[in-house]
Backbone bond lengths (Angstrom), bond angles and torsions (degrees), N, CA, C in turn:
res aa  C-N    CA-C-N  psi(-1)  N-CA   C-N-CA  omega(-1)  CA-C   N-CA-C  phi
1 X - - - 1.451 - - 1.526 111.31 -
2 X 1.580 110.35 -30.89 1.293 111.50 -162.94 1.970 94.96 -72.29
3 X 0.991 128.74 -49.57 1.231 169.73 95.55 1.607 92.01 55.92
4 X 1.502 119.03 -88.58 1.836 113.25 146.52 1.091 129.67 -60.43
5 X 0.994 137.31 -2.10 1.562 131.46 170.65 1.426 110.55 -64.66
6 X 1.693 92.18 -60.49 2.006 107.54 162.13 1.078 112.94 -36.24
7 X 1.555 129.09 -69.24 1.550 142.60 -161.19 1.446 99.34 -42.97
8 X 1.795 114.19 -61.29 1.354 118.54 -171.80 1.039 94.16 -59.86
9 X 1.447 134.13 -84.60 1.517 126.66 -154.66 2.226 117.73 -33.44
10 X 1.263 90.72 -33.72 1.599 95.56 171.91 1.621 121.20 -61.84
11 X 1.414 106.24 -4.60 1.470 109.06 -160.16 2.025 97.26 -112.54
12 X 1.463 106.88 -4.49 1.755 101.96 -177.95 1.205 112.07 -81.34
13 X 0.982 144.74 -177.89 1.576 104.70 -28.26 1.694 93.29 -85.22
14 X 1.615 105.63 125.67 1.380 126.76 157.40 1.605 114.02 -49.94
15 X 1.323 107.60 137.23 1.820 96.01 167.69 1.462 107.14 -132.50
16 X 0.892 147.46 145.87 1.481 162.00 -124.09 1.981 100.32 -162.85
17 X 1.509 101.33 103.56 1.677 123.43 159.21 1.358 115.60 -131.21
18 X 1.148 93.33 137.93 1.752 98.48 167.82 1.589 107.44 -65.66
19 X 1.481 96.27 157.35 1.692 91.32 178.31 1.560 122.98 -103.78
20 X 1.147 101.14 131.19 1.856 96.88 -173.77 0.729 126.94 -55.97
21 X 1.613 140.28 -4.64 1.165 111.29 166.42 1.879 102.48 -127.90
22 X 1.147 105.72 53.59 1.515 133.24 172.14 1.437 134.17 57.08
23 X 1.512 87.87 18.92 1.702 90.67 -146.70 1.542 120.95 138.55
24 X 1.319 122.90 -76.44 1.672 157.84 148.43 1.877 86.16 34.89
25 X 1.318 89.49 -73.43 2.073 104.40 -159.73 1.531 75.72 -90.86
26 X 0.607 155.07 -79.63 1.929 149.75 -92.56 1.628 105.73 -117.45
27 X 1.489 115.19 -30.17 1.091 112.02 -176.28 1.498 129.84 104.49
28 X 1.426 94.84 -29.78 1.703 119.95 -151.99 1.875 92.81 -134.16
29 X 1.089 110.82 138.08 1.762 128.82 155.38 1.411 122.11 -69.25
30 X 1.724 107.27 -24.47 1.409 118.14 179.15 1.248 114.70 -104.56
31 X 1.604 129.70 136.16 1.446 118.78 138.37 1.597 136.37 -99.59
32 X 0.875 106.89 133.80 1.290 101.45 166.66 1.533 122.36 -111.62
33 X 1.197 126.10 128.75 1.487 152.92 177.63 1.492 122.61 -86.14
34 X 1.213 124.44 100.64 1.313 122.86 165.42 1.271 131.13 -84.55
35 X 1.591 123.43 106.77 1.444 120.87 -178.29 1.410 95.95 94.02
36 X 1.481 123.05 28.41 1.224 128.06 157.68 1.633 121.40 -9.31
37 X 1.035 118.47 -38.69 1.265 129.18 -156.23 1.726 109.96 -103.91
38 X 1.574 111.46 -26.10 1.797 124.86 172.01 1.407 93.61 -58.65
39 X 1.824 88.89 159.95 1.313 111.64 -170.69 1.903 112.73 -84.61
40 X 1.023 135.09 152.34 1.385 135.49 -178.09 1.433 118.00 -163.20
41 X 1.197 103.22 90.80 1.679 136.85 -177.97 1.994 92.87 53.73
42 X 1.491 105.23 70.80 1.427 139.04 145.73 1.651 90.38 66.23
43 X 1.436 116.58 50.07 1.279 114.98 168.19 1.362 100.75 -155.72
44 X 1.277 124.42 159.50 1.937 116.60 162.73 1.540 116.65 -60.44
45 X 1.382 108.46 144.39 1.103 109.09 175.04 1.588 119.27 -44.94
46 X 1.433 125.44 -34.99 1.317 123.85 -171.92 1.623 102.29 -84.50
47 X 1.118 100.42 -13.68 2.157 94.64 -170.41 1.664 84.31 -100.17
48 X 1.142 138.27 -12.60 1.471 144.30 176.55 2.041 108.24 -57.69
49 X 1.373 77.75 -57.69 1.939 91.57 -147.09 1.602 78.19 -98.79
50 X 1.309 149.10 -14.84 1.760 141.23 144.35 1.607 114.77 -17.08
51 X 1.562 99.67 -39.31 1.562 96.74 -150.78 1.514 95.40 -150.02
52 X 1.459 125.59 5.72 2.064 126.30 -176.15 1.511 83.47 -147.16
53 X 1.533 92.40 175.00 1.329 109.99 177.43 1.603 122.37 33.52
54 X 1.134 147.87 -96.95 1.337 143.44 -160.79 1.525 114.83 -75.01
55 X 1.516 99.97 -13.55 1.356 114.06 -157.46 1.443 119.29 -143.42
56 X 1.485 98.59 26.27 1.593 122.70 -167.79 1.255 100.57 -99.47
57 X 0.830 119.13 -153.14 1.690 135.98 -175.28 1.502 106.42 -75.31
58 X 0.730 112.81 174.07 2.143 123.51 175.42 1.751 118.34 -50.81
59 X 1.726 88.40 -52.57 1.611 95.17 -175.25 1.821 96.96 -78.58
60 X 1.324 125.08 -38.53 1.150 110.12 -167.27 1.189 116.22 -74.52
61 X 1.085 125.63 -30.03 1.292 143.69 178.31 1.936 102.06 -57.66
62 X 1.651 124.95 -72.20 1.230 120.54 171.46 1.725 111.06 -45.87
63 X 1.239 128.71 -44.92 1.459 144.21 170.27 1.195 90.03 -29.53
64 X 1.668 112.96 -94.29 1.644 118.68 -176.84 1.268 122.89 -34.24
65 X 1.541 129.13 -63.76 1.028 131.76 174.42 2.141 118.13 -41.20
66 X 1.320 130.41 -46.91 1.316 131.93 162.70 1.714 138.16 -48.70
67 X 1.540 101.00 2.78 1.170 131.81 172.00 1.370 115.53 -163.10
68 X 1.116 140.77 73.95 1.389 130.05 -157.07 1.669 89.88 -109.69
69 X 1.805 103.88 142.07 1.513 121.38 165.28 1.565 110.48 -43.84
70 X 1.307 125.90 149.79 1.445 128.53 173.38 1.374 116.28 -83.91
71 X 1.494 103.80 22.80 1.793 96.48 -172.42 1.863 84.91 -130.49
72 X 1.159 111.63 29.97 1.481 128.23 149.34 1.239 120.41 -129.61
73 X 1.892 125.58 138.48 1.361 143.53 -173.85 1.215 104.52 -136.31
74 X 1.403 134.81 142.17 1.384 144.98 157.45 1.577 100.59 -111.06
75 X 1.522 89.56 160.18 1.556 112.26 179.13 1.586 106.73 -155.66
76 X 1.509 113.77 178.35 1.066 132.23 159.27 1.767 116.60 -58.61
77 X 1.332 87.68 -82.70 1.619 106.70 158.99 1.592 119.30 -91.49
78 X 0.877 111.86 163.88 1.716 145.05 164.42 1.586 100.96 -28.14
79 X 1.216 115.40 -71.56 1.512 145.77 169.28 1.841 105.25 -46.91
80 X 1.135 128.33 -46.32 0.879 137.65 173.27 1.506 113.76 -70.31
81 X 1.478 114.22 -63.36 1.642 97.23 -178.74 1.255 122.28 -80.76
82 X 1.405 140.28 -3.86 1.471 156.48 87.12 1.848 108.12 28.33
83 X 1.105 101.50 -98.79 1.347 110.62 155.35 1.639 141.07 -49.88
84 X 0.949 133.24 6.69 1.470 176.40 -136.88 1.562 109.64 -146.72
85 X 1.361 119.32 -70.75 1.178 126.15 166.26 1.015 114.45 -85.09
86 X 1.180 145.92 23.48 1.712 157.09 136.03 1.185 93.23 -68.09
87 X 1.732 127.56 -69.56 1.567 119.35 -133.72 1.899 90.61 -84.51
88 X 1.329 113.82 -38.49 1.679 109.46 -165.19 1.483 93.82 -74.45
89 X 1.101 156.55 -21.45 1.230 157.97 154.63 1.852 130.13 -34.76
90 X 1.489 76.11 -36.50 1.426 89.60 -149.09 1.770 85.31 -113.59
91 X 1.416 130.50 -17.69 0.938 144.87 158.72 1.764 111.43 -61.95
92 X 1.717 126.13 -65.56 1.351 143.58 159.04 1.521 95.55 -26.09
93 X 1.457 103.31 -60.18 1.961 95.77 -163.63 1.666 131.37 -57.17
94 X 1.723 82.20 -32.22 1.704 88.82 167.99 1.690 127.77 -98.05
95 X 1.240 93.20 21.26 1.571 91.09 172.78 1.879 107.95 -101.35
């Protein structure tokens, strides 16, 4: 137990955007961000994927999405890609 408590705590602060292009590449309307706040090619992850990768152009955007980092989750809802990036997380940790 102690064991996930850690796992989660490694994943704050979560940040939660809808995805621009609704779904389309990603699957999901939601993102969720783990470690919102880490660095990713010399910007925060959330000022990162604003304007590259999830939120880049068409091709980059499908690009990103066909291998996507594990400290990104989509969902339906909020709650959903939330939970998403709980389970692949926590899935990553024990392998």
């Amino acid at each position: 137990m102690a064991n996930a408590q850690a796992s989660e705590a490694c994943l704050y602060p979560i940040v939660l955007v809808q995805d621009r292009y609704s779904g389309a590449y990603s699957g999901g309307a939601w993102l969720a961000l783990a470690e919102g706040d880490h660095s990713c090619e010399q910007a925060s992850r959330i000022g990162w994927i604003m304007s590259h990768g999830p939120s880049g152009n068409d091709l980059e955007a499908a690009a990103f999405w066909q291998a996507h980092p594990a400290w990104i989750a989509t969902g339906k809802t909020p709650d959903e890609a939330v939970a998403r990036l709980r389970a692949q997380n926590s899935i990553a940790a024990m392998a």
